[in-house]
C-alpha positions in Angstrom: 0.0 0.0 0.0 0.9 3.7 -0.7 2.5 6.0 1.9 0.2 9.0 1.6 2.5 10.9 3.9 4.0 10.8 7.4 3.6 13.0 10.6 5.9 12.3 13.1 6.3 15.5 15.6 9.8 14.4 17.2 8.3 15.0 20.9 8.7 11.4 21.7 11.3 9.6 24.1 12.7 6.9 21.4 14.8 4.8 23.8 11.2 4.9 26.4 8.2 3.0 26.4 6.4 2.2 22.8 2.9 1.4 22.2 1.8 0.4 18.3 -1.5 0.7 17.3 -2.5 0.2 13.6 -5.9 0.9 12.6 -7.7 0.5 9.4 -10.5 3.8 8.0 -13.4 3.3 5.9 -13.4 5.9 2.9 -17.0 5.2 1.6 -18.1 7.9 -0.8 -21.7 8.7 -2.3 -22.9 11.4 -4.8 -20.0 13.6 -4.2 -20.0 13.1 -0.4 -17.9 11.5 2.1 -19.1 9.2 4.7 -17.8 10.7 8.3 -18.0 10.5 11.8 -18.5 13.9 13.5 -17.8 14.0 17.3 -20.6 16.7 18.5 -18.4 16.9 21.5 -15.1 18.2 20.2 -16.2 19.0 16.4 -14.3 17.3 14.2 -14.8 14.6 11.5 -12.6 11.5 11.0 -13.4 8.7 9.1 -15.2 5.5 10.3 -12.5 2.7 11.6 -10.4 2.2 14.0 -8.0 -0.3 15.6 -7.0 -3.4 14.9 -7.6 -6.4 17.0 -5.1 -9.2 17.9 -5.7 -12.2 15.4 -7.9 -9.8 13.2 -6.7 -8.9 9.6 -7.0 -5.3 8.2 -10.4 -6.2 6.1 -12.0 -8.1 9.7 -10.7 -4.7 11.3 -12.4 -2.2 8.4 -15.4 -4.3 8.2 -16.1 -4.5 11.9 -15.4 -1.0 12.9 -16.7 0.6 10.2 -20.3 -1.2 11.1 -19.5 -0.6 15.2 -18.9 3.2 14.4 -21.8 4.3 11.9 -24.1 0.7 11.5 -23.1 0.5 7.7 -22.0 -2.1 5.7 -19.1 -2.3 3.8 -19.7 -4.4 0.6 -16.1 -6.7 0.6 -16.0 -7.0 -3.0 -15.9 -2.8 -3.3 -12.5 -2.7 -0.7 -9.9 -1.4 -2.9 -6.2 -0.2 -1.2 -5.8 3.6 -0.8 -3.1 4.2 0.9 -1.8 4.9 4.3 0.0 7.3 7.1 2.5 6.5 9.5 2.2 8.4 12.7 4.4 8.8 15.1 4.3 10.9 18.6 4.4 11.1 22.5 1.6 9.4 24.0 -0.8 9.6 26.6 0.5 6.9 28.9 3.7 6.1 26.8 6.7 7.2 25.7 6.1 7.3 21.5 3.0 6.1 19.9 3.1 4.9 16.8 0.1 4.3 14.4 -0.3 3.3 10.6 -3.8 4.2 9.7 -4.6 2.4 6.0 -7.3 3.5 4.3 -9.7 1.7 2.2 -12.0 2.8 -0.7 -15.0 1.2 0.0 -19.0 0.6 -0.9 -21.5 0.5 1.7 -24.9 -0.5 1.0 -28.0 -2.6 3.0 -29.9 -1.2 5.8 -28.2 0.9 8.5 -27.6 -1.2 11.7 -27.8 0.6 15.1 -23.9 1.9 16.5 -22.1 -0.2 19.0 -20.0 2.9 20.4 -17.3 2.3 23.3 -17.7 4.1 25.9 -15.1 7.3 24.9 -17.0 7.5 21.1 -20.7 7.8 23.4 -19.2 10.5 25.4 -18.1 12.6 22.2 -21.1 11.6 20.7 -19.8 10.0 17.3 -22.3 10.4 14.7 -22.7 9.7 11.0 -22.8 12.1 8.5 -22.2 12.4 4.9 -20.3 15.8 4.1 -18.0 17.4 1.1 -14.6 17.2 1.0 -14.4 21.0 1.7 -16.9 20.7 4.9 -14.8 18.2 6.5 -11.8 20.0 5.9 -13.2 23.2 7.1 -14.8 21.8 10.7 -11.1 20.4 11.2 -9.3 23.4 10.4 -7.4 25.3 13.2 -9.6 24.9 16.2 -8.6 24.1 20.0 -10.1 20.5 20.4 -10.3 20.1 24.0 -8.0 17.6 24.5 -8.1 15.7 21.6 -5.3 14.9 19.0 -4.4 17.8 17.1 -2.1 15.6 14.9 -5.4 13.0 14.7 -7.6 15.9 13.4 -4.9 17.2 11.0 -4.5 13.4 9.3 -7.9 13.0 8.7 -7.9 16.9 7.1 -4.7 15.8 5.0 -6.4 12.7 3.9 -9.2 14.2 2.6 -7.3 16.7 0.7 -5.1 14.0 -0.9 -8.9 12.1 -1.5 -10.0 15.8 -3.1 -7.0 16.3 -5.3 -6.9 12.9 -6.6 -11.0 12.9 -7.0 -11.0 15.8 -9.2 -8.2 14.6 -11.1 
């Protein structure tokens, strides 16, 4: 798969603790719209996925979180390799975190399932909502998120830039 790009913000201990995390994002689009999930708490958008599981491949992880996070389905035959970006930073409770996010074209299609949010995604209140490229870029841009990962917000903004670019192409 494709580097897209890499952020890695050199605040990070690399001779400390190190917790990998690779997670797998859903990039489902309809008549010219983007499938996302806004957090009403914080207001941002970041696309549906999340990580993966131990013993779970990277189509399992897409598929399941994907359907956990905004009750669609992704149709398998549709997943086609995007590309991905390789994170790294300080953590929360480590010394460097490391994620590779891959991203997956996909279809969805079927009837909408009820979420099955963990407990952090019901506090922020993760919805589904199908926005424009220049929407999603524009809720992400240059706020103060409360907490939450500036570097997180800004991939997901980069992404769907790189998605925009190569869509109008």
């Amino acid at each position: 798969m494709r580097l897209l790009f890499e952020i890695d913000t050199k605040d990070y201990n690399p001779n400390g603790t190190c917790v990998m995390r690779p997670s797998c994002r859903c990039v489902a689009i309809q008549n010219g719209k983007v499938a996302m999930i806004h957090s009403l708490k914080y207001d941002y958008y970041k696309f549906p996925g999340g990580g993966i599981e131990q013993g779970e491949t990277k189509i399992q992880a897409l598929i399941r979180e994907t359907l956990e996070e905004t009750g669609l389905h992704i149709v398998p035959d549709s997943i086609r390799e995007f590309g991905y970006v390789h994170r790294v930073q300080k953590g929360f409770d480590c010394d460097m975190f490391v994620q590779d996010n891959y991203y997956y074209l996909c279809e969805v299609s079927g009837e909408r399932e009820k979420q099955n949010l963990d407990d952090y995604e019901e506090e922020e209140r993760f919805t589904l909502e199908w926005v424009t490229f220049d929407e999603a870029i524009a809720v992400n841009h240059g706020k103060d998120r409360g907490g939450k990962s500036r570097e997180m917000v800004e991939r997901e903004s980069r992404v769907l830039a790189v998605l925009k670019e190569e869509m109008t192409e």
